[in-house]
C-alpha positions, 0 to 999 in steps of 0.5 A: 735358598738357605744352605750351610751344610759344607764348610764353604758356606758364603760368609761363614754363615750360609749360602743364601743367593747361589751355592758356593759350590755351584748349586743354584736355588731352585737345585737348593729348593729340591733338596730341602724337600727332598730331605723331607720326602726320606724323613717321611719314608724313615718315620713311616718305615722305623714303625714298621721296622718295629713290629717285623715289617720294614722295606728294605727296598724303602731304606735302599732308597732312603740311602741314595737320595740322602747320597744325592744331596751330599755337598758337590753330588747332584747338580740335576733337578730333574733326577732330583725331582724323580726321587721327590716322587719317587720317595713320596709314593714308596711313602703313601705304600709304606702307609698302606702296609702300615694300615693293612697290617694296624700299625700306627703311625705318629701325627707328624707332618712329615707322614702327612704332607705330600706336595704336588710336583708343580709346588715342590720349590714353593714348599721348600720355604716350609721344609727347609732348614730355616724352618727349624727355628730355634738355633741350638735345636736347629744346629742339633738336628742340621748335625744329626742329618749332615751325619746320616748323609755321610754314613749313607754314602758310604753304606751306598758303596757297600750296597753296591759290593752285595753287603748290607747291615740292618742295623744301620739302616734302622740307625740312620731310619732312627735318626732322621726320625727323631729330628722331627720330633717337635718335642726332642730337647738339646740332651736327646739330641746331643745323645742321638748325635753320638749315635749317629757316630756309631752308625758311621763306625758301623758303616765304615766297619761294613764297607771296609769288609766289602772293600776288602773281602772283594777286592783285597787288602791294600798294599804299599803301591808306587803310583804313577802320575804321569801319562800313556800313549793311549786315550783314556778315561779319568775317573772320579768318585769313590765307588769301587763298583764301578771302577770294577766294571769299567775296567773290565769293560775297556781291557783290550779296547785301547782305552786307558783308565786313570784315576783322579782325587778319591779315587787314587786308592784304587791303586792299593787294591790287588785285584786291580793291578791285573789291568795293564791299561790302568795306567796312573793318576792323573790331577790332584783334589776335586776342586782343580777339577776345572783346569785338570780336565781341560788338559785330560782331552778325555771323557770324565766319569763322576761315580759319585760326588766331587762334582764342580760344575764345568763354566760354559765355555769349558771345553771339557763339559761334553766330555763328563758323565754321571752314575749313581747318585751323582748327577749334572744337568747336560752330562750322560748319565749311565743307568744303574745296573739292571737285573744283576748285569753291569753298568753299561759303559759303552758310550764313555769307551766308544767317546774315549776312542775319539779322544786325543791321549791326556797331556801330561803335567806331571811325573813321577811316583806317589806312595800309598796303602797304609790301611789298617792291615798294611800298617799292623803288619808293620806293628813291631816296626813302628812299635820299636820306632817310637820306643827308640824315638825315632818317631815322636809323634803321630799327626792324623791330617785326615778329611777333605781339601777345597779351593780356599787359600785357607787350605795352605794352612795344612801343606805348611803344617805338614813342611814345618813338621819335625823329621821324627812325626809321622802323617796319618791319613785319608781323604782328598786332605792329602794332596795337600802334602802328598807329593812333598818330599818329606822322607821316611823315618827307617823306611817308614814314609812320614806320609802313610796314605790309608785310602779314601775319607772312608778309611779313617776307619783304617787309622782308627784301627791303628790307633787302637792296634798302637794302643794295644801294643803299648798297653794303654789304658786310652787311646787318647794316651797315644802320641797322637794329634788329631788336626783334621781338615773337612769340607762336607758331610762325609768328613761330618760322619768321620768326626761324629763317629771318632767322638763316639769311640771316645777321642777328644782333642781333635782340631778341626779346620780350616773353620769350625761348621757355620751350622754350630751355633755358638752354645753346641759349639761350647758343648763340643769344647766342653765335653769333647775337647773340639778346637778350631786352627790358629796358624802353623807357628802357634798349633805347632808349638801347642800340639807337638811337643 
């Protein structure tokens, strides 16, 4: 196996023996070709797209098996072979239409190449990333991909919602199309990297109206993080759909629901504060998963990625179950939904009734719900805050958390910080510094939590609401810093889309991507002002001055 798609990747370099993230092999193996499998469908489907005749069902199926593969998603080869086959026969009937209406289609090994199912892991080695040869080509290609995983998620929650864009699918059919050019050179890549920033704002754009038109605008929320009296069911993942139905389905069941990592924003929406049963969040990022899980004694439900794969003496590994496109080997999967009608979750209700209540490890309150609309609403407020300069600056630490100890960086950041910058962000980054004390600024909280990874669409938006009001001819003229930590491919789409809206200067850390080969790294220093982190002294006295 060859991997080195998250920032965890062994070495730096790559995953060559086993996931960091817990992947083994033979899971690697399936992915690379099932990667080949949707570029094969997008090459087949954009030409079609072309003369009128696209497969909206094919570019659905485009969307989840790009999700499935995403960093901690999908740990389940046998779900993960049935959209190999899946993929490979919408593909041969994508073909047929394409005959039967004279359209052609170009002589590409990605249309042409079926592996049988017994040969799906020897064909890996030909479709991998290795496979790809030339490093700058290679490094180029592996981004634009990365970036149509992560645009995919989140056009996956908004599908979810009954909200659907087809210029995305085409963009993200697009893409994944011209990375298996053999003639596409640097520039044409570089160019379609920008795109695929695009189609992150797009998607994020889409879900951000799907998540609001259905559930409302967030709102400022004290969360409770302690725990209740009743057993309950911990919530992982970021699909607000689901959340939606389980809620429905455990009211007046005795069963409580909690949320745990992405899924604290749930918290901020108000349709959801209709639940007296939604109790709290439980835990803080995905990666202390294995500990916080023990100590939950209820069932665990993975709506998408997050996912750590329990060791086996875990006494919480009977206790998980998947949906979606997320997967493990051993947990329950619930099934999609079916005709229009919810997802079953009687299963998980009937396993939580079982169930001891959680053991609390914390208490208290934690704020949240600065998205866009909550923050503008806010405008004149912050406006007058930075003319007066009470506040000096904005820090978006936006993006991901992990389990290396590199990630202390961002809580003493956040400590070492003057008392008049504000923290901007999203993302499971926050638990790094979302429970210190770190006060407000004339009741504005030096934390202002917008959501999920997928509402960095909420902070692009106050940036430009701020630029606006200050009659800026740039928002890079903002007293912004941009210090963004990232672990897997929807942090990637993240970043590609703020360099397509033209923001510079935006650091990125712990490391820089092992799949940046050193001459596209130059490029992104070059042209976008792209830098890595040093240490809290040093960053602290080159970007808050």
């Amino acid at each position: 196996m060859f991997c080195f798609q998250c920032q965890e990747a062994a070495g730096g370099k790559g995953c060559t023996i086993q996931g960091v993230c817990g992947k083994l092999p033979r899971t690697a193996e399936l992915m690379d070709v099932l990667l080949y499998a949707v570029r094969g469908e997008a090459i087949v489907n954009r030409a079609l797209r072309d003369k009128g005749a696209a497969e909206e069902k094919a570019s659905r199926q485009i969307i989840d098996a790009l999700f499935s593969t995403i960093t901690n998603a999908n740990f389940d080869d046998e779900a993960l072979k049935m959209r190999i086959d899946k993929a490979l026969s919408m593909k041969n009937e994508l073909i047929g239409t394409a005959k039967k209406r004279s359209i052609g289609l170009p002589s590409l090994p990605e249309v042409a190449f079926h592996p049988a199912p017994d040969r799906y892991e020897s064909a890996a080695e030909r479709v991998g990333v290795l496979s790809m040869e030339n490093e700058d080509i290679r490094s180029l290609k592996q981004m634009v991909i990365y970036g149509v995983k992560g645009a995919a998620a989140y056009t996956e929650h908004a599908l979810n919602l009954g909200f659907a864009d087809p210029d995305i699918f085409a963009m993200i059919e697009n893409a994944l199309a011209e990375v298996c050019r053999p003639d596409i050179d640097a520039d044409a890549l570089t160019a379609l990297v920008l795109n695929v920033g695009e189609c992150g704002v797009k998607a994020m754009a889409l879900l951000d109206k799907a998540n609001t038109t259905t559930y409302g605008n967030p709102e400022i929320t004290k969360v409770n993080i302690g725990v209740g009296k009743n057993p309950g069911i911990l919530v992982s993942g970021h699909d607000l759909k689901d959340f939606e139905e389980l809620l429905e389905q455990t009211a007046g069941t005795g069963v409580d629901v909690y949320t745990h990592s992405e899924m604290l924003p749930a918290h901020y929406y108000p349709a959801f504060k209709k639940y007296p049963h939604f109790v709290g969040n439980y835990g803080n990022a995905w990666w202390r998963q294995r500990e916080e899980f023990a100590t939950f004694n209820g069932p665990i439900l993975f709506t998408t990625n997050c996912i750590v794969p329990p060791l086996k003496n875990a006494t919480y590994a009977g206790r998980i179950y998947t949906t979606g496109s997320s997967g493990l080997s051993g947990a329950t999967h619930i099934p999609d939904r079916q005709e229009g009608k919810p997802k079953d979750f009687s299963a998980l209700i009937a396993h939580a009734k079982r169930c001891a209540p959680p053991t609390e490890i914390e208490q208290g309150e934690i704020v949240g719900g600065f998205a866009h609309n909550q923050v503008i609403a806010l405008a004149d407020k912050v406006v007058e805050a930075v003319k007066s300069g009470a506040i000096r600056k904005f820090v978006v630490m936006a993006g991901c958390d992990g389990r290396f100890k590199s990630r202390q960086y961002y809580t003493d950041f956040a400590e070492a910080l003057p008392k008049d910058t504000v923290i901007l962000t999203a993302g499971c980054a926050k638990y790094r510094y979302n429970k210190l004390p770190l006060g407000d600024i004339g009741g504005i909280p030096r934390v202002l939590d917008a959501g999920q990874c997928n509402d960095s669409y909420s902070l692009v938006m106050i940036a430009l609401a701020l630029q606006k009001a200050f009659g800026l001819k740039s928002v890079n003229d903002l007293p912004i810093v941009y210090n963004i930590a990232w672990y897997e491919q929807k942090a990637v789409i993240v970043l590609l889309a703020l360099l397509s809206l033209g923001i510079t200067n935006i650091h990125l850390g712990p490391t820089l991507p092992a799949f940046l080969s050193p001459n596209v790294t130059k490029v992104l220093v070059e042209k976008f002002g792209i830098g890595g982190i040093s240490d809290v002294e040093n960053d602290m006295k080159n970007w808050i001055q």
